[in-house]
Every structure is written in C-alpha cells, then in structure tokens.
C-alpha positions as CSV (number, residue, x, y, z in Angstrom):
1,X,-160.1,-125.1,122.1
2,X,-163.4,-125.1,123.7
3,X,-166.0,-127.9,123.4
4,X,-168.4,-128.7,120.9
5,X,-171.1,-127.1,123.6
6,X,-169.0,-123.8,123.5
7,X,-169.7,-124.3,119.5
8,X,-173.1,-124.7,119.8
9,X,-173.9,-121.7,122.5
10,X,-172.3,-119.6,119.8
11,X,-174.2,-120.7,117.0
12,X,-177.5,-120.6,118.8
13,X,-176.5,-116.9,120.1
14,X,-174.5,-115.1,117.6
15,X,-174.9,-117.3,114.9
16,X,-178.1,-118.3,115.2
17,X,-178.2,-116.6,112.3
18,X,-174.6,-116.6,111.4
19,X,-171.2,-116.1,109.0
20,X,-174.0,-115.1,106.9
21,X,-176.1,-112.9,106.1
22,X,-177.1,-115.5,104.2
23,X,-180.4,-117.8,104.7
24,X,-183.4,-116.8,106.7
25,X,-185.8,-114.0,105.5
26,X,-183.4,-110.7,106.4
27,X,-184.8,-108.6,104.5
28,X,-183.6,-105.4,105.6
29,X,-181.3,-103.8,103.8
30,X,-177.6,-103.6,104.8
31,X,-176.5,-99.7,105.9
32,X,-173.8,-98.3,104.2
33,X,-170.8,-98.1,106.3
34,X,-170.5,-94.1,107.0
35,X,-167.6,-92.7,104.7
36,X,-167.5,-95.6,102.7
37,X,-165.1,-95.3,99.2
38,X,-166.6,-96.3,95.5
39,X,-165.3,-100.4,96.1
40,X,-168.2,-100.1,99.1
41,X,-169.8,-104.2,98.9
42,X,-172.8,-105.4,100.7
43,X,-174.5,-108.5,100.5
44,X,-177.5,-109.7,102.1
45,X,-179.2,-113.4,102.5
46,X,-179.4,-116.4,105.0
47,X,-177.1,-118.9,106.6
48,X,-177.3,-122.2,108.1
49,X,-174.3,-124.3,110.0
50,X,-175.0,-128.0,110.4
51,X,-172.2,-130.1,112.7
52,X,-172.5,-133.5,112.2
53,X,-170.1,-135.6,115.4
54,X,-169.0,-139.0,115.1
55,X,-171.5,-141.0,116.5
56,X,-174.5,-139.4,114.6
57,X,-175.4,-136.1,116.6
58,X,-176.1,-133.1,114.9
59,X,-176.5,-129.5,115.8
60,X,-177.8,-127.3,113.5
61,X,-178.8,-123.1,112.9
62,X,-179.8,-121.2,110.9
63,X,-180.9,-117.1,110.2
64,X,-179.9,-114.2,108.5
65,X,-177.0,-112.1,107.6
66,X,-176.1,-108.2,106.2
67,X,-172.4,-107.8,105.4
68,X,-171.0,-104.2,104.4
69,X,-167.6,-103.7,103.6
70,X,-165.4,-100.9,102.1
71,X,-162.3,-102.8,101.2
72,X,-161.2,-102.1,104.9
73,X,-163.9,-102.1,107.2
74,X,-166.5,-104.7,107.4
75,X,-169.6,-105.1,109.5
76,X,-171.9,-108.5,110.0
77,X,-175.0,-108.7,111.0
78,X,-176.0,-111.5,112.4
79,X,-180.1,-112.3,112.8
80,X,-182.7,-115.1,113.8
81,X,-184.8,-116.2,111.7
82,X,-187.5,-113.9,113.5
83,X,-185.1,-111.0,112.8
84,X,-183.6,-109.9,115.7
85,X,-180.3,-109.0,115.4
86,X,-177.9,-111.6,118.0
87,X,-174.5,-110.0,116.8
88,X,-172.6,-107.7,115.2
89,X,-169.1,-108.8,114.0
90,X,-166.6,-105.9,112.8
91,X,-163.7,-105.7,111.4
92,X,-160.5,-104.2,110.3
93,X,-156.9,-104.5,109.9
94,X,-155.3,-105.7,112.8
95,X,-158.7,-105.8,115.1
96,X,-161.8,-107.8,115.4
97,X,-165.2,-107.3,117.8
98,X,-167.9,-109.6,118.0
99,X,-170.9,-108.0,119.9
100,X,-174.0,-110.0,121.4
101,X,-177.2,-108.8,121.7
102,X,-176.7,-109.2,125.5
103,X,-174.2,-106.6,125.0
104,X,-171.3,-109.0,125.7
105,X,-167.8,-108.2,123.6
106,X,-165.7,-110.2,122.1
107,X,-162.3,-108.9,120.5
108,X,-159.2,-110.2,118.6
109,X,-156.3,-109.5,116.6
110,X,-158.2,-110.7,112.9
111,X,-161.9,-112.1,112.3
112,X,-160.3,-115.6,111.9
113,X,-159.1,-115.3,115.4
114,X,-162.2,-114.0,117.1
115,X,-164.0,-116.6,115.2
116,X,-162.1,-119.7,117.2
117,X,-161.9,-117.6,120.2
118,X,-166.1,-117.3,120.3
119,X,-166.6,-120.7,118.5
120,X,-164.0,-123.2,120.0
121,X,-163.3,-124.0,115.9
122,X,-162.0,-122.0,113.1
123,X,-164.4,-120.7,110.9
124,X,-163.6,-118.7,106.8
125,X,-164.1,-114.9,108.2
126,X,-161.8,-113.6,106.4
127,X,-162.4,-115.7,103.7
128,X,-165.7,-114.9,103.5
129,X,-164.8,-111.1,102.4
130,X,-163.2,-112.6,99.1
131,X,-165.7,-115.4,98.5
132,X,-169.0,-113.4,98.6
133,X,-166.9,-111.0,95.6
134,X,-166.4,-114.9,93.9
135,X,-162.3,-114.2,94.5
136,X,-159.6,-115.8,96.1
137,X,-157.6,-114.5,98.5
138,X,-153.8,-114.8,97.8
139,X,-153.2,-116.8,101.6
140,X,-153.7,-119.3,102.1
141,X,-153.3,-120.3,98.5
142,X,-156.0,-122.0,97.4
143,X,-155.8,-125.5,95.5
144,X,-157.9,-128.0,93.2
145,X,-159.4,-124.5,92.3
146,X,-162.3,-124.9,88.9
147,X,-163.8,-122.5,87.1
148,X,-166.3,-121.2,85.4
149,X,-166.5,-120.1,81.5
150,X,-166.1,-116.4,82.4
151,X,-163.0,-117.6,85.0
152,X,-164.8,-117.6,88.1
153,X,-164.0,-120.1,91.4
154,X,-166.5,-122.7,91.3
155,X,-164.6,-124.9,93.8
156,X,-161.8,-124.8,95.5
157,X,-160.0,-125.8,98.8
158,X,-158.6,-123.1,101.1
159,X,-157.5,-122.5,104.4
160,X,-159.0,-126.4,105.5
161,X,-162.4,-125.4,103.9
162,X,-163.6,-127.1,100.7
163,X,-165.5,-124.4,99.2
164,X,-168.7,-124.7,96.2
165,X,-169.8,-121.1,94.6
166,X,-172.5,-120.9,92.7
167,X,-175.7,-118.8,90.7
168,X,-173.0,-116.1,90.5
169,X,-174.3,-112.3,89.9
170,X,-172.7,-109.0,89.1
171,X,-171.5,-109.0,92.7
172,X,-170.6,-112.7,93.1
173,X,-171.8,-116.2,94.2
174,X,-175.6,-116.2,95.6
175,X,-174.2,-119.7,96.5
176,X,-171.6,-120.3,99.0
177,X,-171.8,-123.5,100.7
178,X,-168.5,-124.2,102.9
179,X,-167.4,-127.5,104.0
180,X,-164.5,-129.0,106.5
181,X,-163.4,-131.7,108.4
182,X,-162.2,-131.8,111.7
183,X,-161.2,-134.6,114.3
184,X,-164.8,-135.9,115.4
185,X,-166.9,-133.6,113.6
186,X,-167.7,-132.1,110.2
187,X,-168.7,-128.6,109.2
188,X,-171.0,-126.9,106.8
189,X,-172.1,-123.1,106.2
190,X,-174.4,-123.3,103.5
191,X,-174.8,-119.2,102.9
192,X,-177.3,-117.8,100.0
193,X,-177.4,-114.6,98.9
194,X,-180.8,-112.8,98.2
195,X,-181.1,-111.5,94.9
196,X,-181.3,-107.6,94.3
C-alpha cells in the first residue's frame, strides 16, 4: 500500500473533487452515456474527503462530481471546485480506468481495485453505484442496516465503511456521508447530491 502522501496526491489531483460528484458547485449537467438502456442513472453534486492521522493531522478536499451509469457502464467525473475536470473514472465489468487531466491512465480489474491502486487505500466505488440508487449491494452483505418508513437504508455497515443516507429523492439519498477506520487514520466522503 502506498503512503498517506500517495493518498493525498490523489485526492488533490483526481479527487480534488472526488468519489463524487457530489459537493462543489458542478453544475453542469451529466451526459448521457451514448446507447444507454431505460435503467440509464445520473447523479450530480459535490464531495469532500477529510483524513484525520493519529497525531492530529488532517488532509482534506473537496469538488464536484457527474456520475452516469446504465446498469453496466459508468462514467465519473471528477471536478475542482473551479470546475475543471481532474479525472475521469470508468467503468465496467471486469475493467476499470482512471484518467487525469494530465492525461495519465490508470487501469484495473474493478473500480475497487483501481481505487487502492491510485489511492494507496480502499475506497466504496463500487459501492457507490448502489448507494447513490439508496440500495444495497448483495457483497459484501451489509450489517446493523436501518431503515426508513418507506424501507430505505438509512445506515448501515458494508464492505469496512459505515455508511449514513439521507434527504432521499425519487432517485436516492442527496446524502451520502461515508465513514471508515483504518490503522492510523480515519476516513470520510461526505457526498451531496444537487437537487433536480
């Protein structure tokens, strides 16, 4: 695994504005992925990732995010909060490319993968696909899951992330905020949706 600094050069890069499409004004809106079937999803919004070490340093970033997705094919784009796009994560089954804005290309077997590859820590990619919808994907299974009055995941822990959705819509959580332990460090994505 890489260092924390390998972390943070990703975060300010690709993520500053990452896993998101989720916090900083992106308000462009996401393009349809070409030949996309009726269960097409796209979400839009801003992101932010704070690491908190033992010992009481912190990094922190924090931009904007457009995820399209057909059920089999998803793209992410990733965006500072000026909005420049940093990188473009895509995905399928069985492959994974992260590109920077520098043109630099990343690739692995699944999201998850290219995720701790670029990152040096795991991070919920493939998660994510399920948890902007407000479902739960059947692996890992998920435990202490609540609920809401209509049966939605309010909280739940999955995959080493202890996950809060919230101010759910038509399409899912605007809400996501994403939390996990590790030795010497803790985690959070706080990701929220822009409303339609």
């Amino acid at each position: 695994m890489r260092s924390l600094a390998g972390f943070s050069g990703w975060l300010r890069l690709a993520l500053l504005t990452m896993l998101a499409a989720a916090l900083a004004a992106c308000t462009t809106t996401p393009k349809p992925i070409a030949g996309a079937s009726a269960d097409a999803f796209s979400r839009i919004g801003r992101f932010a990732i704070t690491v908190n070490e033992e010992g009481g340093k912190q990094n922190a970033v924090q931009g904007g995010f457009s995820w399209s997705d057909d059920g089999q094919r998803y793209v992410l784009d990733l965006t500072n909060p000026l909005g420049s796009t940093e990188a473009r994560v895509e995905g399928r089954p069985g492959a994974a490319s992260l590109t920077k804005a520098d043109g630099t290309r990343l690739q692995a077997d699944n999201p998850d993968a290219l995720a701790e590859e670029a990152l040096g820590s795991s991070m919920p990619v493939s998660g994510l696909r399920d948890w902007l919808r407000g479902r739960l994907p059947a692996e890992p299974e998920a435990s202490d899951v609540a609920r809401d009055e209509l049966g939605r995941p309010t909280a739940f822990e999955q995959g080493g992330w202890r996950a809060n959705l919230s101010r759910y819509d038509t399409l899912g959580p605007q809400m996501l905020v994403l939390q996990r332990q590790e030795p010497g460090r803790r985690i959070m994505v706080r990701l929220v949706v822009n409303q339609p």
